[in-house]
C-alpha positions in Angstrom: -6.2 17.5 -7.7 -4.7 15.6 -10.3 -2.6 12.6 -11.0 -3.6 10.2 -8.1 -4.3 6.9 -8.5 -7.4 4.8 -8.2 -8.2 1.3 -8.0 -11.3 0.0 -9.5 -12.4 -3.1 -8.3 -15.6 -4.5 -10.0 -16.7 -7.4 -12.4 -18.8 -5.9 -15.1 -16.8 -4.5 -17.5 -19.1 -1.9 -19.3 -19.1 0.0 -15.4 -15.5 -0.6 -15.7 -14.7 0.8 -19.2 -17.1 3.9 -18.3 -15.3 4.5 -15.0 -11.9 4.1 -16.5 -12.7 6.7 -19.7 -14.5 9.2 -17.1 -11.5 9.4 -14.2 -8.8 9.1 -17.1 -10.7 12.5 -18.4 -10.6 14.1 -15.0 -6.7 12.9 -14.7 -6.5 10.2 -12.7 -4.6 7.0 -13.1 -6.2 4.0 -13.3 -5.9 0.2 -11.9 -8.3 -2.6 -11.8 -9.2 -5.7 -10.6 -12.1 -7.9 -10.6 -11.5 -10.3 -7.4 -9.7 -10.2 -3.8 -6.5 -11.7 -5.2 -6.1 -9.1 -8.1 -6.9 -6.2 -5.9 -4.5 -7.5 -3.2 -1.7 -7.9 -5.3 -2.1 -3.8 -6.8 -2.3 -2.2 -3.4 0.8 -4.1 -2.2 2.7 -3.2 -5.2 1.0 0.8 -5.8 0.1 3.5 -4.1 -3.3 3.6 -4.6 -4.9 6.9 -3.2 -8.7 5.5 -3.2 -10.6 2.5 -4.1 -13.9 2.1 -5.7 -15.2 -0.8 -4.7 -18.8 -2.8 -5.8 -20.2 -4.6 -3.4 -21.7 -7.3 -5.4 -19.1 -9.5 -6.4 -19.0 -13.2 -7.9 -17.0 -16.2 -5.2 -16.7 -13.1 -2.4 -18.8 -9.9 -1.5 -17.1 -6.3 -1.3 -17.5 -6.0 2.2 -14.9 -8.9 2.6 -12.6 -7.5 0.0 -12.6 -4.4 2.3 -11.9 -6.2 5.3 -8.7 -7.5 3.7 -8.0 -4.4 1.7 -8.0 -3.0 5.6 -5.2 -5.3 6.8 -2.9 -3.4 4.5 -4.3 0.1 3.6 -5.9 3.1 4.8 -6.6 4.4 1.6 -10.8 5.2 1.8 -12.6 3.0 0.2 -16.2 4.1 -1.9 -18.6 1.5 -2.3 -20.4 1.4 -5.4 -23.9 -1.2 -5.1 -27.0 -1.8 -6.9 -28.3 -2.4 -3.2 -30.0 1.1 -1.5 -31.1 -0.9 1.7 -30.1 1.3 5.0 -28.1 -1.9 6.5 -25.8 -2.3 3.5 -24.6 1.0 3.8 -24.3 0.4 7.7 -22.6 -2.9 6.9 -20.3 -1.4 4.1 -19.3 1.9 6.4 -18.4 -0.6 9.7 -16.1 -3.0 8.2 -13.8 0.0 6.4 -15.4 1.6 3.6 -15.3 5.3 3.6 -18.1 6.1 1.7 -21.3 4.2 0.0 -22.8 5.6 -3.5 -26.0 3.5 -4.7 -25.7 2.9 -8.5 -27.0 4.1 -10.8 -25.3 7.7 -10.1 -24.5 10.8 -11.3 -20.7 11.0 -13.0 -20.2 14.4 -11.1 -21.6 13.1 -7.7 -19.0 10.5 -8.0 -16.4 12.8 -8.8 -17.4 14.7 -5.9 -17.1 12.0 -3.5 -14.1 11.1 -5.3 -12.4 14.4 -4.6 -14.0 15.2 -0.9 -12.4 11.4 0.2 -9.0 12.4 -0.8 -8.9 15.8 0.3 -9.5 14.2 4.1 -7.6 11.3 3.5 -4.9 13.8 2.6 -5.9 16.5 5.1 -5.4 13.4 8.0 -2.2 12.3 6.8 -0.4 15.9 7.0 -2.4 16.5 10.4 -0.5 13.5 11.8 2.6 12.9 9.7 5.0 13.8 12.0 4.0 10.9 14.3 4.5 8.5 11.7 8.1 9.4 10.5 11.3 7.6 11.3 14.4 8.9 10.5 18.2 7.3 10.5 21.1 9.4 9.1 20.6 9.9 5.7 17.2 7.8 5.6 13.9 9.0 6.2 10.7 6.9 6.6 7.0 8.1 6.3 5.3 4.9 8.2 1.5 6.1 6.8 2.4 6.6 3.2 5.3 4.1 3.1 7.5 6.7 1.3 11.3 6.2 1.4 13.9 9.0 0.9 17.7 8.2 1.1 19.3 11.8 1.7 16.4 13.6 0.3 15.5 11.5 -3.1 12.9 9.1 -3.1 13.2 5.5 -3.8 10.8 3.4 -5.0 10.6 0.2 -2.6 8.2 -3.1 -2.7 6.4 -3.9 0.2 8.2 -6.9 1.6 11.7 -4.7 1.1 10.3 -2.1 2.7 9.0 -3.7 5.9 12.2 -5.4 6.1 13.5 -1.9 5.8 11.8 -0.9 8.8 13.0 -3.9 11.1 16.3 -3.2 10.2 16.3 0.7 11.3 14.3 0.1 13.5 17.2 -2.3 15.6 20.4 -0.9 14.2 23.7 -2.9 14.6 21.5 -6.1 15.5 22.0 -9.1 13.3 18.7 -10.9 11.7 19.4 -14.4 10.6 17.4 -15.1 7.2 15.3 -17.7 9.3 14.1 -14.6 12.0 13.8 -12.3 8.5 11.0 -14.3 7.5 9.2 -15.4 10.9 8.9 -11.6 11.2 8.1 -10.1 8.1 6.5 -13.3 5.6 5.1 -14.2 9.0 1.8 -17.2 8.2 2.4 -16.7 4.7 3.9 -19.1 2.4 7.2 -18.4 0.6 6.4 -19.3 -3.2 10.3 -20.4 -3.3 12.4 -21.0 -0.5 13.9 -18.8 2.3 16.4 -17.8 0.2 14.1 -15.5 -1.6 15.0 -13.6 1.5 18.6 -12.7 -0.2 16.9 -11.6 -3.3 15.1 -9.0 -1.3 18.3 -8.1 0.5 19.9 -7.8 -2.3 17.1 -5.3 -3.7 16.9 -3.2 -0.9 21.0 -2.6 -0.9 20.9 -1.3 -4.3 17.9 0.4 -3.4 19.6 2.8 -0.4 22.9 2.7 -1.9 24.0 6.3 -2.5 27.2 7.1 -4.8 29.7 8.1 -1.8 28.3 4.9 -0.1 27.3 7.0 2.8 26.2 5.0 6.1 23.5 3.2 7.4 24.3 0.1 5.1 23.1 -3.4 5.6 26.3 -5.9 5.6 26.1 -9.5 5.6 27.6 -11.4 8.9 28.8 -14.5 7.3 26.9 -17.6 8.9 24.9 -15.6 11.3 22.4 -13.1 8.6 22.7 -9.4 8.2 22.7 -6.2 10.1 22.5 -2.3 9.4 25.8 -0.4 10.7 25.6 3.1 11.1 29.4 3.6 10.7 32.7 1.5 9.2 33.3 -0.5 11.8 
């Protein structure tokens, strides 16, 4: 086990440093953040394979930070607190955390923990992978690790162009005006732009799935209506 990555999400910086040095040693790769937005923002744009999480944090607590972490991952989630009371760790385990390690600790019962939570997570995910797949022609579309493969090769996709991604093979040959693009996917959220940031993500994901012989599905643009994927020239 080797080469997964791991978000650290904690304020105190000699925790983080040690942390960093110690996983780095056992070959892991390494994110952090040190508030809700900053650990957000990494998990929508990384796969992160587990989360270390303290619970003590300065403006909002861990155990909120989990609760939105929850909206958009099921990576498990260690908490890491000062606090040894029995409710904490009830309280930490029920709003999504996987696993609850009182500081201070031991290096190798962290790693431990470390190594057992990915192991299941992993375990779980091929136990049930083949109930989360889509596949269309030449793409192919792992729903619980959000990996994309266009015939065979994996592409590297951000979250908003892969979820538009999905609501295109997902309806094939229907046309999505930009205006019913964004009700669906940005949803309550606030475009920092305009709707024509839609385009640029269009735009992203074509290049993204475009293979050399230009094989089919391909999203086309419907001029004054949006876009559709066609599986075939029409």
């Amino acid at each position: 086990m080797a080469g997964e990555n791991i978000l650290i999400i904690d304020d105190d910086e000699d925790i983080i440093t040690f942390l960093k040095i110690y996983l780095e040693n056992e070959q892991f790769n390494i994110f952090t953040a040190s508030n809700n937005q900053d650990a957000l923002s990494i998990v929508n744009n990384h796969h992160i394979d587990l989360i270390l999480l303290d619970v003590l944090l300065p403006n909002i607590d861990g155990f909120e930070i989990c609760l939105n972490l929850r909206k958009i991952t099921t990576s498990p989630i260690i908490f890491l607190s000062c606090k040894n009371e029995e409710l904490d760790k009830v309280v930490g385990l029920s709003v999504g955390g996987d696993d609850y390690i009182t500081k201070p600790f031991l290096p190798g019962e962290l790693m431990a923990r470390i190594k057992s939570n990915i192991r299941r997570s992993r375990d779980y995910s091929i136990k049930n992978e083949a109930h989360y797949m889509i596949s269309l022609q030449n793409i192919t579309i792992n729903l619980l690790t959000k990996k994309v493969s266009i015939n065979g090769q994996l592409v590297n996709l951000l979250p908003k162009e892969f979820s538009i991604l999905i609501l295109f093979v997902k309806n094939p040959e229907r046309i999505f005006s930009k205006e019913e693009i964004f009700e669906l996917i940005w949803k309550d959220q606030i475009l920092e732009t305009d709707i024509n940031t839609i385009m640029v993500h269009i735009s992203n994901l074509r290049k993204k799935i475009k293979t050399p012989n230009h094989d089919f599905p391909q999203i086309i643009t419907i001029k004054g209506m949006g876009y559709k994927l066609i599986l075939e020239e029409t």
